[in-house]
C-alpha positions as CSV (number, residue, x, y, z in Angstrom):
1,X,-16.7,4.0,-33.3
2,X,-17.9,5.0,-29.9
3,X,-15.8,7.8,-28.5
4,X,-14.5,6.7,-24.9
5,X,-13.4,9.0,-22.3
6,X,-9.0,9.2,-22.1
7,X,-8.1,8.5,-18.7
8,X,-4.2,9.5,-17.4
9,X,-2.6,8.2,-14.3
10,X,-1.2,11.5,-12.9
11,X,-4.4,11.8,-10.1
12,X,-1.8,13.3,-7.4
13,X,0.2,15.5,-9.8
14,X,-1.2,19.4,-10.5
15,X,-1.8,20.0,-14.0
16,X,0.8,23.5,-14.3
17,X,-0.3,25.6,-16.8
18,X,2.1,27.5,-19.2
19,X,2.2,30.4,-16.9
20,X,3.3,28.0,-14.3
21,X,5.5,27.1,-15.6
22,X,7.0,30.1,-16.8
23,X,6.6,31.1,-12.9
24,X,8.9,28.6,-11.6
25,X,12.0,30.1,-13.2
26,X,12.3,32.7,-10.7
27,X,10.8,30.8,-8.0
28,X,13.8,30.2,-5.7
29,X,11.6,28.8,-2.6
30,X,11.1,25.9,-4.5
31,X,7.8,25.7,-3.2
32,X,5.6,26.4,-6.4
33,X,3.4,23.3,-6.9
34,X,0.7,21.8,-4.6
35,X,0.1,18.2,-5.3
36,X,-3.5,16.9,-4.8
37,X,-4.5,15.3,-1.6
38,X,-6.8,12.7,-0.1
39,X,-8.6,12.1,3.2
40,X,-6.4,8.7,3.9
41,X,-3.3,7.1,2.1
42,X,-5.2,4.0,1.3
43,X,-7.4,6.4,-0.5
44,X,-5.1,8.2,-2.3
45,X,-3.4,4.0,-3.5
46,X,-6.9,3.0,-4.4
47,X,-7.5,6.2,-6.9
48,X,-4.4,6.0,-8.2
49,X,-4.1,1.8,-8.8
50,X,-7.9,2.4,-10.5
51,X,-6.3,4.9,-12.9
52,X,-4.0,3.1,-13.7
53,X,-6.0,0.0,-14.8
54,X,-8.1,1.9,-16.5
55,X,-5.5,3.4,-18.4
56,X,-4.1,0.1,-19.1
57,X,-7.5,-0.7,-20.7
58,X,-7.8,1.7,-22.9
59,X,-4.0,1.1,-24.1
60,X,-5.2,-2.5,-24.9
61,X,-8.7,-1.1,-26.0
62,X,-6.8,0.5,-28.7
63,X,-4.3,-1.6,-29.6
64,X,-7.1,-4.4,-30.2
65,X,-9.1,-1.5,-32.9
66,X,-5.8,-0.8,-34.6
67,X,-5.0,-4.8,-35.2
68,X,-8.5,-5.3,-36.1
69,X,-8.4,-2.3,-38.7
70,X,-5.0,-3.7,-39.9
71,X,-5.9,-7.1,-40.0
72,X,-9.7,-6.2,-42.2
């Protein structure tokens, strides 16, 4: 079986760590993530819709190799 990259649709989010989040217990500012960012909006849609889809596919990608292993 050929071993495909796993894609995840949280392209704007930060990816805290467990330190982070430890952190944000005393952070009363509220102001402890920074989200990422892209040159336009349209951009930002475009990266995000594409991520998605893809993750779609691979959700269909492996339902499809777990009916076709139940089914054999």
């Amino acid at each position: 079986m050929k071993r495909q990259k796993k894609h995840t649709s949280g392209f704007l989010f930060s990816t805290p760590s467990l330190l982070t989040g430890a952190g944000t217990v005393i952070n009363l500012a509220g102001n402890y993530f920074e989200f990422n960012i892209s040159e336009a909006d349209f951009e930002a849609d475009k990266i995000a819709i594409e991520n998605d889809f893809r993750v779609i596919g691979q959700d269909i990608s492996s339902t499809l190799e777990i009916l076709k292993n139940t089914i054999s």
